[in-house]
Structures are given as structure tokens and as C-alpha cells.
PLY file of the C-alpha trace (Angstrom):
ply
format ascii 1.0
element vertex 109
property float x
property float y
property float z
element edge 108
property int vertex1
property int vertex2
end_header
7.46 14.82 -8.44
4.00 15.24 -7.44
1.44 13.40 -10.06
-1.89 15.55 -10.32
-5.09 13.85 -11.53
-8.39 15.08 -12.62
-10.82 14.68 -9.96
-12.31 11.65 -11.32
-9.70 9.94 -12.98
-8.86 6.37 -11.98
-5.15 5.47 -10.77
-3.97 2.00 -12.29
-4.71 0.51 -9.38
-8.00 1.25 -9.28
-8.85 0.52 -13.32
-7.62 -2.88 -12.38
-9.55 -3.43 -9.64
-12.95 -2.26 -11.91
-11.19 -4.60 -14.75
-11.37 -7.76 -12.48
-14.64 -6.87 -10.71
-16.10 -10.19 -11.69
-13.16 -12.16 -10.39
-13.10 -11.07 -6.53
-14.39 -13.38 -4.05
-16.74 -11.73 -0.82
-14.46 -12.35 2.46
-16.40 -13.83 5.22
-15.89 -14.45 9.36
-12.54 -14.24 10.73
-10.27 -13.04 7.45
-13.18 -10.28 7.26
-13.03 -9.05 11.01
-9.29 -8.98 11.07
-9.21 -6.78 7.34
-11.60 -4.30 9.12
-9.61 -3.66 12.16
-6.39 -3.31 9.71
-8.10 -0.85 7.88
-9.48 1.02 10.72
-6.11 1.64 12.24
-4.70 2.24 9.00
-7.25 5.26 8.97
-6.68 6.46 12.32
-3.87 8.72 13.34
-2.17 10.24 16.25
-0.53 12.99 16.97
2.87 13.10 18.50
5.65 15.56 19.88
9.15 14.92 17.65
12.33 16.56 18.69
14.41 16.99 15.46
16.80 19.60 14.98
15.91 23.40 13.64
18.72 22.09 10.68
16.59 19.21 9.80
13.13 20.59 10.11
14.51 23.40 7.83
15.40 21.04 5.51
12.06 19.14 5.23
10.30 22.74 4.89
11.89 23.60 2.04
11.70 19.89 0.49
7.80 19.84 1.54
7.25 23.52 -0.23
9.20 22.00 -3.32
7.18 19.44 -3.60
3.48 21.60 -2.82
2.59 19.67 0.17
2.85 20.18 4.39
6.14 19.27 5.95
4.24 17.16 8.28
3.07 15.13 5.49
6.39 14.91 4.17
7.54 13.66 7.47
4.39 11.28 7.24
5.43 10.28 4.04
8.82 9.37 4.82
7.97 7.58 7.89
5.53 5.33 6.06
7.95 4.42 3.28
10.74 3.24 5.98
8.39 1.15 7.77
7.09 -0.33 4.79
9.80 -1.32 3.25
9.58 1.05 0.68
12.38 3.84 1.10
15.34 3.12 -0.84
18.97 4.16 0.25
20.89 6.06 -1.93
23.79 4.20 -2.96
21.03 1.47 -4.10
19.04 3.58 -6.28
22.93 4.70 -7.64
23.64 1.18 -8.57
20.32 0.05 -9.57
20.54 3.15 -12.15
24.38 2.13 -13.40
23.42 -1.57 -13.70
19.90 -1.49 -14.73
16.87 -2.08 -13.68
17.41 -6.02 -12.51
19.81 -5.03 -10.04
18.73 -5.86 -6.24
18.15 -3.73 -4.17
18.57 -3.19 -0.14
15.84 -1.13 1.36
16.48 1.30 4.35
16.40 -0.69 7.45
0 1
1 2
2 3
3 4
4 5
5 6
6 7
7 8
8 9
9 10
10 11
11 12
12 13
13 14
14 15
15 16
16 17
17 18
18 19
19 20
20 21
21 22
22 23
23 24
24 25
25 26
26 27
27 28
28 29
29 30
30 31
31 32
32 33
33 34
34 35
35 36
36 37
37 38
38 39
39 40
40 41
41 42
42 43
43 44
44 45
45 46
46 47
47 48
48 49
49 50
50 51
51 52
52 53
53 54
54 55
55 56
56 57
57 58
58 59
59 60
60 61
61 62
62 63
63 64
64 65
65 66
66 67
67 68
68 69
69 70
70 71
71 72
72 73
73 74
74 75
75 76
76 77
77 78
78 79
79 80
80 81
81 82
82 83
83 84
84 85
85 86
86 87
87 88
88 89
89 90
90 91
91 92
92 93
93 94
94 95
95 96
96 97
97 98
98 99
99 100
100 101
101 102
102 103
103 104
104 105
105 106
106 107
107 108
């Protein structure tokens, strides 16, 4: 599901960071030189050359168009979420549903 916002519309992250202004603390030296190169390779990117197969590419076209965005963003998408921790398997997200929401879950490894 793709979640559209107005163009200046706040995302919850973002209303709590402007809720708890007062409360951040300026980073200095070392912590502050290594949070600068994080977040200047975070905003880099390179391009690469993927085999996958015509099956599989197919697939993420149609998911991509489904969705409204780029397959290679898709692809981006997906990548980030598995290195991150964040992309669920199946069979988790199965159980988690059936048991509730305090069930553990194993991320995609």
C-alpha cells in the first residue's frame, strides 16, 4: 500500500522530532565526523548490472506498477529491507497474524 501525503505534511517521525526539539543535544568531534560519513554514503548510490531471470523481473514489473512506483525501486526497496533487518518471511507474518501481535518474529536472513 503506498501512503500519499500532502506536500507539507509531517510523518510521525518527524512531528516527534519538532515535539522534542528542546531536548536534543548538538554532537561534537568524533561521534559528529563518523554520523556525516554514514549519512553521506547513505545518500550516495551506485549503479550495478543484476542477472535475474526474465520470470522474476516480470514479476517485480507488475508488483512495482501495482504499487505506482519503478521496478528498480522496488528492487531497491526490497534489498534495503533484507539488509536491514526489516523484511519479514512469510510463514512469520502467518503466525504473528494467528497468534497476535506478541508473537516473535524471525526476520529474513
Amino acid at each position: 500500500m503506498v501512503v500519499k501525503m500532502k506536500r507539507n505534511e509531517l510523518t510521525e517521525e518527524e512531528k516527534l522530532i519538532e515535539n522534542n526539539i528542546d531536548k536534543l543535544k548538538p554532537v561534537s568531534g568524533e561521534k559528529k565526523a563518523k554520523i556525516e560519513k554514514i549519512l553521506t554514503g547513505a545518500r550516495k548510490s551506485k549503479s550495478i548490472s543484476l542477472r535475474i531471470s526474465v520470470y522474476d523481473l516480470d514479476k517485480l514489473k507488475e508488483k512495482a506498477e501495482k504499487n505506482g512506483i519503478p521496478y528498480q525501486t522496488l528492487i531497491n526497496s526490497i534489498l534495503h529491507k533484507y539488509i536491514t533487518n526489516q523484511l519479514l518471511e512469510e510463514d512469520e507474518i502467518l503466525k504473528a497474524l494467528s497468534f497476535g501481535s506478541n508473537a516473535d518474529l524471525k526476520y529474513a536472513e
